[in-house]
DSSP file (Angstrom, degrees, kcal/mol; ACC not computed):
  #  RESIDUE AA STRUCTURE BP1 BP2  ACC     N-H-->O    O-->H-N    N-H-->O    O-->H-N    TCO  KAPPA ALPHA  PHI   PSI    X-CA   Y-CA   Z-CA
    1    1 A X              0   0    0      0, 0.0    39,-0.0     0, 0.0    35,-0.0   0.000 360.0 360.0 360.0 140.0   11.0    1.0   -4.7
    2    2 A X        -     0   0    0     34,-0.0    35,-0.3     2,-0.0     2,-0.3  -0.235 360.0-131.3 -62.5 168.0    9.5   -2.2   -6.0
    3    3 A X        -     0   0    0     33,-0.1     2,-0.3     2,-0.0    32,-0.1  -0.952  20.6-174.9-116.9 148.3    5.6   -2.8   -4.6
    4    4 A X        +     0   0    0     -2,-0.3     2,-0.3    30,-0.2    30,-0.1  -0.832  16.0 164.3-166.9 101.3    5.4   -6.2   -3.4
    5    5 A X        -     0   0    0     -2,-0.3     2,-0.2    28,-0.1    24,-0.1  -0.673  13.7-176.0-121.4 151.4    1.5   -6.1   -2.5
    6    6 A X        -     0   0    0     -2,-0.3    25,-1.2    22,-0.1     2,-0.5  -0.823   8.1-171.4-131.5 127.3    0.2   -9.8   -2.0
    7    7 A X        -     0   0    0     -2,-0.2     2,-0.3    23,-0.2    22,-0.2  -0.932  11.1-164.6-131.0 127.7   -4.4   -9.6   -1.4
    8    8 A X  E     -A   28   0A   0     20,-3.6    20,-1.7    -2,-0.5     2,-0.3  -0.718  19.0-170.4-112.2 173.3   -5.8  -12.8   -0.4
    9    9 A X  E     +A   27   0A   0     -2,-0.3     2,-0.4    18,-0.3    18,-0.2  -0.955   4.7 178.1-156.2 131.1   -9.4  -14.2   -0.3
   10   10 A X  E     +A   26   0A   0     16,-0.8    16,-2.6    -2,-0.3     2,-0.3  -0.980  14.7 173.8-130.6 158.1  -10.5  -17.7    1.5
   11   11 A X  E     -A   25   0A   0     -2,-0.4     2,-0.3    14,-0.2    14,-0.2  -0.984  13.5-164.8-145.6 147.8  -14.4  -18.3    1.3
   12   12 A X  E     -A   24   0A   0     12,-0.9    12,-1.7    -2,-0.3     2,-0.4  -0.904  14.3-149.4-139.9 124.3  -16.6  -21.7    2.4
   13   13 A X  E     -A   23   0A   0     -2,-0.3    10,-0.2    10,-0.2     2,-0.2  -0.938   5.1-152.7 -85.1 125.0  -19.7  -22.0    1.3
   14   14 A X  E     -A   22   0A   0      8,-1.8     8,-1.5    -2,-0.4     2,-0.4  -0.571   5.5-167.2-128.5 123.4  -22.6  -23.8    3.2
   15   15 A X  E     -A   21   0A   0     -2,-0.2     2,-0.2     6,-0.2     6,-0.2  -0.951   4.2-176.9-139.6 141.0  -25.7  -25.5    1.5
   16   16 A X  E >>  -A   20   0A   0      4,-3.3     4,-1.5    -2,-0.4     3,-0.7  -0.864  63.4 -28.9-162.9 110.2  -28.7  -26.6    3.6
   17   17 A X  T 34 S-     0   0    0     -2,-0.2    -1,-0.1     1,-0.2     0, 0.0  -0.447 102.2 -60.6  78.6-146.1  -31.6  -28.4    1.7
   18   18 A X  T 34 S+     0   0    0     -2,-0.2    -1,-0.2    -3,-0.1     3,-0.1   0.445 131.4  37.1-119.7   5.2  -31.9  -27.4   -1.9
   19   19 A X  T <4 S+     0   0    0     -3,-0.7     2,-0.5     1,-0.1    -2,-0.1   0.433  97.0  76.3-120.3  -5.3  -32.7  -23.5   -1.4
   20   20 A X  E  <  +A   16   0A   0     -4,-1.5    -4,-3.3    67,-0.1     2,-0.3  -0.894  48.7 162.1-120.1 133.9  -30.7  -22.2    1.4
   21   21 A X  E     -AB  15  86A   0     65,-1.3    65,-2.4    -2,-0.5     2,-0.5  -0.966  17.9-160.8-162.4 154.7  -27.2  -21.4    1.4
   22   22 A X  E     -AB  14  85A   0     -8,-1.5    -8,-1.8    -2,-0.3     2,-0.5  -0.977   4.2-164.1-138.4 116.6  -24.9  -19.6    3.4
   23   23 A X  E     -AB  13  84A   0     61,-1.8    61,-2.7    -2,-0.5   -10,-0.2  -0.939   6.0-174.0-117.7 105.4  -21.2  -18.0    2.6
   24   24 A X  E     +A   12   0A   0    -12,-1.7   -12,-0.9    -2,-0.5     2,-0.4  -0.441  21.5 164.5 -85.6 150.2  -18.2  -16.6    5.1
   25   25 A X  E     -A   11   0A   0    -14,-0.2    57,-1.3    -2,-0.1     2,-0.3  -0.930  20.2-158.4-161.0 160.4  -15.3  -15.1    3.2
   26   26 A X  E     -AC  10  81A   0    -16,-2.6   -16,-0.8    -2,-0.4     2,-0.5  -0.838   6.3-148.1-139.0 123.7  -12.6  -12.9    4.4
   27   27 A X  E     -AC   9  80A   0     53,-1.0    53,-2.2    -2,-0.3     2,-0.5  -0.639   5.9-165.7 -73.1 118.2  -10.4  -10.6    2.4
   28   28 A X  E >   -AC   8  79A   0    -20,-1.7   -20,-3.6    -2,-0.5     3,-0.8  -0.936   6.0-177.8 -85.9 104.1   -6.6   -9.6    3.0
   29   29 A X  E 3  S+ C   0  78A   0     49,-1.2    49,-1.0    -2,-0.5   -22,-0.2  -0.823  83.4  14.8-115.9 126.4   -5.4   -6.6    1.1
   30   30 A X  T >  S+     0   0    0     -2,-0.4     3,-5.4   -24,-0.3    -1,-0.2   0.715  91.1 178.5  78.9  20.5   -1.6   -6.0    1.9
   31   31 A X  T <   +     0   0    0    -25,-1.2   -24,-0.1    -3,-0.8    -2,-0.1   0.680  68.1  39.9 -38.5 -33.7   -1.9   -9.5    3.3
   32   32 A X  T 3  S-     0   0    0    -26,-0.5    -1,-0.3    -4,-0.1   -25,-0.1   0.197 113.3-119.9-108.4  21.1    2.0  -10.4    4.7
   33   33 A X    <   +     0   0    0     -3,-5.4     2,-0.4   -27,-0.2    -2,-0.1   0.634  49.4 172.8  72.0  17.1    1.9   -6.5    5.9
   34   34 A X        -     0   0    0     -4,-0.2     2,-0.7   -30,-0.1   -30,-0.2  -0.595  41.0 -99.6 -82.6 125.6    4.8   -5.4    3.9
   35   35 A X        -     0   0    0     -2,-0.4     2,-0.3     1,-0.1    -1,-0.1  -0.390  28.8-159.6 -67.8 106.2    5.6   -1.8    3.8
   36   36 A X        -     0   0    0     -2,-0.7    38,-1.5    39,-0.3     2,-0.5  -0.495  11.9-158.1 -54.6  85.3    4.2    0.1    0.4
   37   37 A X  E     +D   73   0B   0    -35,-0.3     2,-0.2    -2,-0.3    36,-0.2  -0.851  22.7 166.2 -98.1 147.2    6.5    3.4    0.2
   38   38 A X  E     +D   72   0B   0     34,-0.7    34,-2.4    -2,-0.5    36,-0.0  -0.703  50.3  51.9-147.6 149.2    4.4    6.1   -2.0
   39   39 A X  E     +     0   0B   0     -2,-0.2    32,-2.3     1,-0.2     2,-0.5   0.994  61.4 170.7  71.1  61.4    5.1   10.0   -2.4
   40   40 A X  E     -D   70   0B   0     30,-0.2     2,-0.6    31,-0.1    30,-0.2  -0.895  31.4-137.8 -94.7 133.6    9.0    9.4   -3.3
   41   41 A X  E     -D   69   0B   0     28,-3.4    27,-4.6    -2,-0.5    28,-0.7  -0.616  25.6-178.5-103.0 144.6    9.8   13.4   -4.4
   42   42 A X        +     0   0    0     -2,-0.6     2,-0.6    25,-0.2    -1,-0.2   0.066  37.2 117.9-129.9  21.4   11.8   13.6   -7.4
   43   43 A X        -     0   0    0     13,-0.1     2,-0.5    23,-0.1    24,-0.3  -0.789  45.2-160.0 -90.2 127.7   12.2   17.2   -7.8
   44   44 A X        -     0   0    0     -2,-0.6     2,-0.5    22,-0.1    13,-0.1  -0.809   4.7-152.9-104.4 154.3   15.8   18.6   -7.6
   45   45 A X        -     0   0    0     -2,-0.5    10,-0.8    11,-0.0    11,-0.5  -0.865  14.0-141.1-103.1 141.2   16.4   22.0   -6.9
   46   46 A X  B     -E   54   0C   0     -2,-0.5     8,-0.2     8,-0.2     9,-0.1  -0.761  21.8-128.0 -95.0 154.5   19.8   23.6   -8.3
   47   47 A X  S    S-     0   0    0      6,-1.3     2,-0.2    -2,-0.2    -1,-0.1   0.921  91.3 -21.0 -64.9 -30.5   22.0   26.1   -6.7
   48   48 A X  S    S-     0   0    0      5,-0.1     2,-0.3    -3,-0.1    -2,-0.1  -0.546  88.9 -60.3-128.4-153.5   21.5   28.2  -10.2
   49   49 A X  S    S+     0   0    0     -2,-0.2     3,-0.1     1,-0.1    -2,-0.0  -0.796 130.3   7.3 -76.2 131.7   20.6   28.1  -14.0
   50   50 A X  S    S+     0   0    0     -2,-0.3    -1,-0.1     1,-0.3     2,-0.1   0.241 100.7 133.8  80.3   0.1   23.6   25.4  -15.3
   51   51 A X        -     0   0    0      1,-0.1    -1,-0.3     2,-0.1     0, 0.0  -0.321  43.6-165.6 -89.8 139.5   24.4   24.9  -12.0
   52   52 A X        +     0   0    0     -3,-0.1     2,-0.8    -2,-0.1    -1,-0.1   0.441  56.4  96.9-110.3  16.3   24.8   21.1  -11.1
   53   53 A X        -     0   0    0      2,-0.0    -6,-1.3     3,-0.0    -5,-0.1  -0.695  69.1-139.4 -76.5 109.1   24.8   21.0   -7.4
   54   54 A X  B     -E   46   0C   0     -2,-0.8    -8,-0.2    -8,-0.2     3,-0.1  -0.520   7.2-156.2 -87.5 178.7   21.6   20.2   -6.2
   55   55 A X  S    S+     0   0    0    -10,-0.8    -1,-0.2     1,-0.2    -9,-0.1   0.468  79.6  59.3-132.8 -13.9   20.4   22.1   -3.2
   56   56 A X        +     0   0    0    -11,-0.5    11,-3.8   -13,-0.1     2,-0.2  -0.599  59.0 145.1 -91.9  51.1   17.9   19.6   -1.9
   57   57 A X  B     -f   67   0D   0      9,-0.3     2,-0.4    -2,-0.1     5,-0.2  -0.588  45.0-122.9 -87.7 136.0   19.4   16.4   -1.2
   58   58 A X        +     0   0    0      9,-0.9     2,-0.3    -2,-0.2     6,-0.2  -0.760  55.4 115.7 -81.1 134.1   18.0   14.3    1.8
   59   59 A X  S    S-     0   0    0      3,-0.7     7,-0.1     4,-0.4     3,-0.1  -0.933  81.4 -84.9-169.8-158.5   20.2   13.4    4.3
   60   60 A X  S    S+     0   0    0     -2,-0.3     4,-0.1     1,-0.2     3,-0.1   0.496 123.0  56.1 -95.9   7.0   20.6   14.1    8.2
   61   61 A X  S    S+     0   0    0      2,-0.1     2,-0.2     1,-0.1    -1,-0.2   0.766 118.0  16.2-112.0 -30.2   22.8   17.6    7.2
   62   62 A X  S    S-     0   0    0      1,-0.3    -3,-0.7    -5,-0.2     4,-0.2  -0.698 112.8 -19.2-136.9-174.2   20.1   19.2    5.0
   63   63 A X    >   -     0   0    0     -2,-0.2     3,-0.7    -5,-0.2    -4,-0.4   0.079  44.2-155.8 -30.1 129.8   16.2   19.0    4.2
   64   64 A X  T 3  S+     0   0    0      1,-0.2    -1,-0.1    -6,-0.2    -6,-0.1   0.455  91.0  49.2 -93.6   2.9   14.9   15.9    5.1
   65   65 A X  T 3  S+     0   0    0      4,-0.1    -1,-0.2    -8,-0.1     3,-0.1  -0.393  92.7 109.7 -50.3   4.7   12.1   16.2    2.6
   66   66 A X  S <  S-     0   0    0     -3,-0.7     3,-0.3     1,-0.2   -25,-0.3  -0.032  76.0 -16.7 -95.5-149.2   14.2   17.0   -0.2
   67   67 A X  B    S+f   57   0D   0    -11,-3.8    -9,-0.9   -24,-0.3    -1,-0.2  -0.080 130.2   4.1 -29.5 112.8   15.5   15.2   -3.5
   68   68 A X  S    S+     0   0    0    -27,-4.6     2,-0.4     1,-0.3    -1,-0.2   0.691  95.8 150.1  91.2  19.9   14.8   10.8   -3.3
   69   69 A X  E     -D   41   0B   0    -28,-0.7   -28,-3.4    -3,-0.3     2,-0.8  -0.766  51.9-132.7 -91.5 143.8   13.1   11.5    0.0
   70   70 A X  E     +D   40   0B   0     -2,-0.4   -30,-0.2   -30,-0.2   -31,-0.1  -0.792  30.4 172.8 -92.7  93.4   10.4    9.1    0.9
   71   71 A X  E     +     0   0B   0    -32,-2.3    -1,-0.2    -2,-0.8     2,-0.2   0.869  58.2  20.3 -64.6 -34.9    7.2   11.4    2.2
   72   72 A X  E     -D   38   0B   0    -34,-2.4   -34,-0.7   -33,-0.4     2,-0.2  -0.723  53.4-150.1-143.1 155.2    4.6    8.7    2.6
   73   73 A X  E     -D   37   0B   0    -36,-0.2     2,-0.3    -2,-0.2   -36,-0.2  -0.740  26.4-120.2 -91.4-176.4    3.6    5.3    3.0
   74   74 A X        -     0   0    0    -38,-1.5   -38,-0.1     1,-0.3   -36,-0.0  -0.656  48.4 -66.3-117.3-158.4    0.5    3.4    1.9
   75   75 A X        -     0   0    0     -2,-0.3   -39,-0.3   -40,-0.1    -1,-0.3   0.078  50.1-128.3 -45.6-178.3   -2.3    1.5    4.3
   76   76 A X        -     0   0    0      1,-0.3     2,-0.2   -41,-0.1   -42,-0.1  -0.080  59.3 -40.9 -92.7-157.7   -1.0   -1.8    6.3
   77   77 A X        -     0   0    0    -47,-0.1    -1,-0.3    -2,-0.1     2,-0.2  -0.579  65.2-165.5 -77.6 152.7   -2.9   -4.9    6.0
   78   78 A X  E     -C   29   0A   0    -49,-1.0   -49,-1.2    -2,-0.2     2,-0.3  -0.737   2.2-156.9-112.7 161.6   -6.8   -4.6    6.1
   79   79 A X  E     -C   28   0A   0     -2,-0.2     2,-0.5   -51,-0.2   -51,-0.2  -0.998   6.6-162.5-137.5 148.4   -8.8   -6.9    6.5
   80   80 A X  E     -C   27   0A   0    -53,-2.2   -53,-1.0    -2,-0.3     2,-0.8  -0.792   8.0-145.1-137.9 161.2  -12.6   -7.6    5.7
   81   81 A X  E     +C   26   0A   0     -2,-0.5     2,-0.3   -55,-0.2   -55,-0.2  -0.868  13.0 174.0-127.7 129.8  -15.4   -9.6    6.4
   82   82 A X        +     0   0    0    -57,-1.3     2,-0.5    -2,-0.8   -57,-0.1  -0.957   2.3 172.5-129.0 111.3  -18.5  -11.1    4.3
   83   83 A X        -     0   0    0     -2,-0.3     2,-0.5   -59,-0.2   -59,-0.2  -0.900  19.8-162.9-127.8 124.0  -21.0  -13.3    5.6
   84   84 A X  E     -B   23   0A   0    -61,-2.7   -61,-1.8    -2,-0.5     2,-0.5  -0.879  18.9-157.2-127.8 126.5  -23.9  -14.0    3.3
   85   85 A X  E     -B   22   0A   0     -2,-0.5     2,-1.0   -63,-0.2   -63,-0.2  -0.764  10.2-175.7 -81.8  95.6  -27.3  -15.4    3.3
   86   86 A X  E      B   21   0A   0    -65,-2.4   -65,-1.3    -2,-0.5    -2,-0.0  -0.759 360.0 360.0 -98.7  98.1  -29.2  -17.0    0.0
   87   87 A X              0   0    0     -2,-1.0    -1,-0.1   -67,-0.2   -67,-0.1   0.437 360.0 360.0-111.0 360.0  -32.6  -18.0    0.3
């Protein structure tokens, strides 16, 4: 599956007098929340040696963990926060 990750960043920065200045920012990683699937298994098992029936195929009749099966996802959006002080 494609990844289709988008991480954003807005910041404003704040000046008061000629030595103090003061900065908000906030991060968004996975920003538009899209789901990331990770841990796709790509082993097949055969019924023998030469055999070409695999024996681990996913679907609703046999292991649902087998062959092209999705195990995992990855995070959701996070989000983070930075507020800074310059003196």
């Amino acid at each position: 599956p494609p990844l289709n990750n988008w991480d954003l960043s807005l910041s404003k920065r704040f000046v008061f007098g000629e030595h103090y200045k003061f900065e908000a920012r906030l991060d968004a990683f996975n920003a538009l929340n899209h789901t990331q699937f990770n841990g796709i298994n790509t082993t097949a098992n055969f019924a023998s040696p030469g055999s070409t029936v695999i024996t681990n195929l996913a679907n609703s009749t046999t292991n649902l963990n087998g062959f092209g099966a999705i195990n995992s996802i990855r995070p959701p959006r996070n989000l983070q926060w930075m507020l800074r002080f310059e003196f």
